[in-house]
C-alpha positions as semicolon CSV with decimal commas, in nm:
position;residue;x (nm);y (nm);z (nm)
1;X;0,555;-1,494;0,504
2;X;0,479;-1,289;0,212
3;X;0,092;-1,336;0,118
4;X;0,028;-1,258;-0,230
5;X;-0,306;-1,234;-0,508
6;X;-0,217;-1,297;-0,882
7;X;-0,357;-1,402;-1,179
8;X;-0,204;-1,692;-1,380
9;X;-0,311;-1,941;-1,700
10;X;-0,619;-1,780;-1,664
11;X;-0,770;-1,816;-1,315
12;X;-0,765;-1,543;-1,010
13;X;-0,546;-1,737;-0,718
14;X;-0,365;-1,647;-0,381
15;X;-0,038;-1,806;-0,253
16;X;0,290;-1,747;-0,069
17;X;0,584;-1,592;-0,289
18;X;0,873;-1,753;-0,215
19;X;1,261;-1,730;-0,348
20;X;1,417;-1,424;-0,435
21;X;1,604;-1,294;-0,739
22;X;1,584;-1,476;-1,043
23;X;1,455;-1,763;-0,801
24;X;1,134;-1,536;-0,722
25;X;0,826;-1,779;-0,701
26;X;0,471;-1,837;-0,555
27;X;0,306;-2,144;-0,396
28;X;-0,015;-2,182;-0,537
29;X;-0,267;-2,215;-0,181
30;X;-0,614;-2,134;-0,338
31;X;-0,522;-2,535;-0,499
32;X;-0,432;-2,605;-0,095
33;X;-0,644;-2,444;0,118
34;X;-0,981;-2,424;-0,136
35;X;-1,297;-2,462;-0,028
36;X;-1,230;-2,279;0,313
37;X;-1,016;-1,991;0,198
38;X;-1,026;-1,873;-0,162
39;X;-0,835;-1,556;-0,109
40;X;-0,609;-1,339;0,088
41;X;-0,897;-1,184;0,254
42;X;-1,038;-1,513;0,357
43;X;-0,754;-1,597;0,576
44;X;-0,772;-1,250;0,746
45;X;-1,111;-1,321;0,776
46;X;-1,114;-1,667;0,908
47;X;-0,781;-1,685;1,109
48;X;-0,583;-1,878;0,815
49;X;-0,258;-1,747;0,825
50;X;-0,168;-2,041;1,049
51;X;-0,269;-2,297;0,785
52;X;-0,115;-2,113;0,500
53;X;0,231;-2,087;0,729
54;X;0,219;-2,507;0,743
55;X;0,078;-2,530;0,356
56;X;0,417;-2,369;0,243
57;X;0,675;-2,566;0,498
58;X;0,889;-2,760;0,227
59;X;0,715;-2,649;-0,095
60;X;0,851;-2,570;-0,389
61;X;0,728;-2,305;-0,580
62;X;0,422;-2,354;-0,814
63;X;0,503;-2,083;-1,091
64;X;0,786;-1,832;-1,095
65;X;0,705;-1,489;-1,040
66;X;0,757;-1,420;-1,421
67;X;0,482;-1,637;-1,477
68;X;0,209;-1,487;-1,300
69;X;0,021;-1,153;-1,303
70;X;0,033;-0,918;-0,988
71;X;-0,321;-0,819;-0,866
72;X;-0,342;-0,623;-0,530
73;X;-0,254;-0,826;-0,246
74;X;-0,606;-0,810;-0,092
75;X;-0,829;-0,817;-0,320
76;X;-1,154;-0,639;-0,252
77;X;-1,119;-0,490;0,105
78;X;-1,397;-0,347;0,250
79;X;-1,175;0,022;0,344
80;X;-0,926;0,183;0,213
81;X;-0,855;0,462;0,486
82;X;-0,561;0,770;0,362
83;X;-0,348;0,955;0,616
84;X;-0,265;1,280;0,462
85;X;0,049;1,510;0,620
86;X;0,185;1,267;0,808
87;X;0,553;1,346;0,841
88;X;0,718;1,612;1,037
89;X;0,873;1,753;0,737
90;X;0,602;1,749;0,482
91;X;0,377;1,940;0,753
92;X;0,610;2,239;0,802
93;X;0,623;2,190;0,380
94;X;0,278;2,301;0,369
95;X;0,353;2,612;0,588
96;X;0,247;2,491;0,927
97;X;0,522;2,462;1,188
98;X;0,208;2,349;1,451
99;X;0,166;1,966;1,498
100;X;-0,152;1,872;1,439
101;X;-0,371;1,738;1,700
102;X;-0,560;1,502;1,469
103;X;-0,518;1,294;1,164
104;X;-0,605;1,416;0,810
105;X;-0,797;1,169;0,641
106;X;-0,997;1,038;0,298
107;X;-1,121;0,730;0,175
108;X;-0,988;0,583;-0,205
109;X;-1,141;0,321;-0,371
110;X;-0,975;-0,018;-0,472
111;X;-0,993;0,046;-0,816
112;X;-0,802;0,344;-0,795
113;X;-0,502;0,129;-0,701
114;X;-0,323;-0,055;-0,956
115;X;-0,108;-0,419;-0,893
116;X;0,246;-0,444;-0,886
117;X;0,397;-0,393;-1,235
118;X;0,063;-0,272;-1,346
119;X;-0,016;0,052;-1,536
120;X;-0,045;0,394;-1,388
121;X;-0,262;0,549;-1,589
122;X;-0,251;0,939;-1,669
123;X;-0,603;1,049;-1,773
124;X;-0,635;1,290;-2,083
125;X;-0,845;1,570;-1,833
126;X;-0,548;1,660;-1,640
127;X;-0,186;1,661;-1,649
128;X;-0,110;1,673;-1,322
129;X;-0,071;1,286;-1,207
130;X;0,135;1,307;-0,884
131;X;0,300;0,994;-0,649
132;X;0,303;0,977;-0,296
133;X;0,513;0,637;-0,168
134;X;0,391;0,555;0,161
135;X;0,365;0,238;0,416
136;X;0,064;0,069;0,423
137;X;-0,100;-0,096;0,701
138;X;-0,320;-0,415;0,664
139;X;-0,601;-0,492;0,958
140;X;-0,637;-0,901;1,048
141;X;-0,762;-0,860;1,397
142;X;-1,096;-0,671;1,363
143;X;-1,177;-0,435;1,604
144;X;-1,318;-0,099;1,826
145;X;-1,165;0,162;1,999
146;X;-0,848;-0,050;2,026
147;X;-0,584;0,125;2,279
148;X;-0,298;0,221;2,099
149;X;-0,072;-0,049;2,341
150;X;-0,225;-0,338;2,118
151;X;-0,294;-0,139;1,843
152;X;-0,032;-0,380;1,687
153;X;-0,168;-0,675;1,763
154;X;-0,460;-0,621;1,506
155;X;-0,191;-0,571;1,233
156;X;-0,163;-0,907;0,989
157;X;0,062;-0,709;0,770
158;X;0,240;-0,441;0,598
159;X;0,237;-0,379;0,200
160;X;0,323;-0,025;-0,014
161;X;0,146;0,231;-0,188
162;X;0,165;0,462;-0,446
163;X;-0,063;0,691;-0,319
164;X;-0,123;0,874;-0,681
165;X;-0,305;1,206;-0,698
166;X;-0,456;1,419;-1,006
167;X;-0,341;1,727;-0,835
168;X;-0,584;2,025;-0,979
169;X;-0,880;1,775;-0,872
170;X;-0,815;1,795;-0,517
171;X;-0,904;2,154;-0,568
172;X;-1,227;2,097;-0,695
173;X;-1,397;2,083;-0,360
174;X;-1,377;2,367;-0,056
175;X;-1,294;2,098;0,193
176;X;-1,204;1,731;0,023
177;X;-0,958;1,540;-0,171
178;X;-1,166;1,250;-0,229
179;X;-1,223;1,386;-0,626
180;X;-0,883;1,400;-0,702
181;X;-0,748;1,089;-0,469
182;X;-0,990;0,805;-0,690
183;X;-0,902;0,894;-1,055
184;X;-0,881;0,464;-1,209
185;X;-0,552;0,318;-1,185
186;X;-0,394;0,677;-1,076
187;X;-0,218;0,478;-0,758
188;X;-0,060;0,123;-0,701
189;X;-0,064;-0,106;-0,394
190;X;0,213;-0,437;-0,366
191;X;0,375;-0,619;-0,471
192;X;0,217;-0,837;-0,163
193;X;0,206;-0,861;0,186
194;X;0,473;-0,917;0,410
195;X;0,289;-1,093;0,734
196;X;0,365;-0,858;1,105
197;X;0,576;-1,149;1,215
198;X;0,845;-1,066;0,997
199;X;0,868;-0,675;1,032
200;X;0,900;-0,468;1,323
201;X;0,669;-0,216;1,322
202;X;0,811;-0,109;1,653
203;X;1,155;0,026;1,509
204;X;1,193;0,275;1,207
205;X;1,159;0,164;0,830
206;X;1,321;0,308;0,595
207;X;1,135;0,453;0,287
208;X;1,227;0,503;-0,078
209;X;1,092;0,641;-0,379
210;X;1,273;0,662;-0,754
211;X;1,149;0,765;-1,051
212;X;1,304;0,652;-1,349
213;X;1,605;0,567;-1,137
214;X;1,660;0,892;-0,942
215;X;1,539;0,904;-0,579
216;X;1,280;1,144;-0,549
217;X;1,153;1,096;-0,165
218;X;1,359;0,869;0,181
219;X;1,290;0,956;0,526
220;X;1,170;0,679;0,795
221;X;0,892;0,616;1,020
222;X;1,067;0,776;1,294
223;X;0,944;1,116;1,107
224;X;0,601;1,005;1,137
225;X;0,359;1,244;1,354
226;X;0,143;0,982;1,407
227;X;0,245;0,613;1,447
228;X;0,118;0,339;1,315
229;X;-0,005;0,251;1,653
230;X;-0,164;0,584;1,722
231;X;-0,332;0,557;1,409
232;X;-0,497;0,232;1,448
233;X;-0,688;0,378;1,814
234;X;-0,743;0,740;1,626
235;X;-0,956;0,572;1,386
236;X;-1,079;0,288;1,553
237;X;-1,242;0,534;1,804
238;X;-1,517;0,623;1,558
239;X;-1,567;0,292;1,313
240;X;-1,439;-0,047;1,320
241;X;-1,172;-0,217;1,197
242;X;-1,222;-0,528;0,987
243;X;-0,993;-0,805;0,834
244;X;-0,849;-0,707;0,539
245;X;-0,908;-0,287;0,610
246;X;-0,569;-0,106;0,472
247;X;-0,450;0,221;0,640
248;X;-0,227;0,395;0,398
249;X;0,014;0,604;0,677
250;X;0,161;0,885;0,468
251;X;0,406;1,003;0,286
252;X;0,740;1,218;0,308
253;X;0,851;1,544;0,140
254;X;0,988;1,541;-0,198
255;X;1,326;1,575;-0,209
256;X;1,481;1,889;-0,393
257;X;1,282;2,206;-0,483
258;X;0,964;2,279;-0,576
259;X;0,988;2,355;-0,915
260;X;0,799;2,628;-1,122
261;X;0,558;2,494;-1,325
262;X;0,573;2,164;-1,134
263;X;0,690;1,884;-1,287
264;X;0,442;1,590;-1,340
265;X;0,423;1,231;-1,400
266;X;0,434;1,143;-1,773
267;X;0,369;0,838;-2,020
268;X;0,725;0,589;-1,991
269;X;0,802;0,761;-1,594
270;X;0,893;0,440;-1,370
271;X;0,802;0,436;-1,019
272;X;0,974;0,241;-0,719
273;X;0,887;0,241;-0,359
274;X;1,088;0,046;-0,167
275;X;1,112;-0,074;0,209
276;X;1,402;-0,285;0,276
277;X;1,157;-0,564;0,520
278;X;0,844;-0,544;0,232
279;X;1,008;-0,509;-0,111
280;X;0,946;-0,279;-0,385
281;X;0,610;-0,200;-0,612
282;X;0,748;-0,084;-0,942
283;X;0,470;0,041;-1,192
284;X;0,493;0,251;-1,532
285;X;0,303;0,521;-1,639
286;X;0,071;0,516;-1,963
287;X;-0,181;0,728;-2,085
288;X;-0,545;0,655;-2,060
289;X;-0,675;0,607;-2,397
């Protein structure tokens, strides 16, 4: 099931998209399932994925996709938790051939993340607006220090990031990201979530970035230094996991040479970051006026 938030003839809504192609639709469930769950989060929350699985047996869709307006699949969560360096590659990238013992990690806030098909925007302070596609992890099962043999078990879903960075901002601190990681719309999460039941999070998944057509990053989970399961007990040692929590799980190298100057996002670039099993989230870049 792929659980989706969107906006559409003027109300905030949640449903199940449905279709594909030019047949791409979404049952409306907020008009289903209201007053007990209003939102995505609610049936993490409240154990609802069961009554949104027999809401959408033999329904039609409300609205086709063209219709509505994306917002991020879970609205509102209560953390957004980063892995940085993540893949074998990247790491030996950034000069270090030594596997790290531990996670790198930083918090972003939701409203650094914009929809599917939303803008990226490209503030006037900097120039350097960056992308990082990556896999992202969505909690439903809450929990503490969770053993990494049912760390999947607390997994309602998987969705995709754009993991966008204002690159000379990450500078700004001796020992943080966090300033140049939660620049407004710099990043994109969607286009929805694709429920665990569908995807095997046990066997590789293949990872894609284009932009404006050309692909830019691919590698697959199996490069991963940390798996999603490893990541789940890593942090779940020190704070709990709750319903609706995203873990973002890295991304891979860029492909090609580092150029010199770099080469940075700019006003018109298209993203795409595609997993065969979740989809793609496809955003354009504007400046911020």
């Amino acid at each position: 099931m792929k659980l989706a938030s969107f906006r559409v003839r003027g109300r905030d809504s949640f449903g199940a998209v449905v279709g594909d192609g030019a047949s791409l639709g979404v049952v409306d469930l907020k008009t289903r399932l209201a007053p007990r769950f209003n939102s995505v989060l609610d049936l993490l929350r409240d154990d609802g994925l069961a009554a949104a699985r027999a809401a959408v047996q033999g329904v039609r869709a409300d609205f086709p996709a063209s219709e509505v307006e994306w917002l991020a699949p879970v609205v509102a969560p209560e953390k957004i938790l980063c892995i940085g360096i993540n893949y074998a590659n990247r790491n030996a990238d950034y000069g270090d051939q030594d596997v790290p013992k531990y996670p790198s990690m930083f918090y972003r806030a939701p409203g650094s993340l914009s929809p599917h098909l939303g803008p990226i925007l490209r503030p006037f302070e900097s120039e350097q607006l960056d992308y990082e596609g990556e896999i992202a992890l969505v909690i439903g099962r809450p929990g503490r220090r969770i053993a990494a043999a049912d760390a999947l078990s607390h997994v309602a879903g998987v969705t995709l990031c754009n993991e966008g960075t204002i690159r000379d901002w990450i500078r700004h601190g001796k020992f943080n990201v966090t300033q140049g990681k939660n620049w407004d719309l710099t990043g994109s999460i969607g286009p929805w979530l694709v429920t665990a039941d569908e995807v095997d999070l046990t066997k590789p998944l293949e990872i894609t970035v284009r932009i404006n057509g050309e692909i830019t990053q691919f590698d697959t989970t199996a490069s991963m230094i940390k798996s999603f399961s490893d990541l789940i007990a890593y942090v779940s040692t020190f704070m709990t996991l709750k319903a609706g929590d995203i873990i973002v799980t890295g991304t891979p190298i860029k492909i090609g040479p580092r150029t010199d100057p770099p080469t940075w996002l700019k006003a018109g670039d298209t993203i795409e970051i595609s997993v065969p099993e979740i989809g793609t989230l496809r955003n354009t870049v504007v400046n911020e006026k």
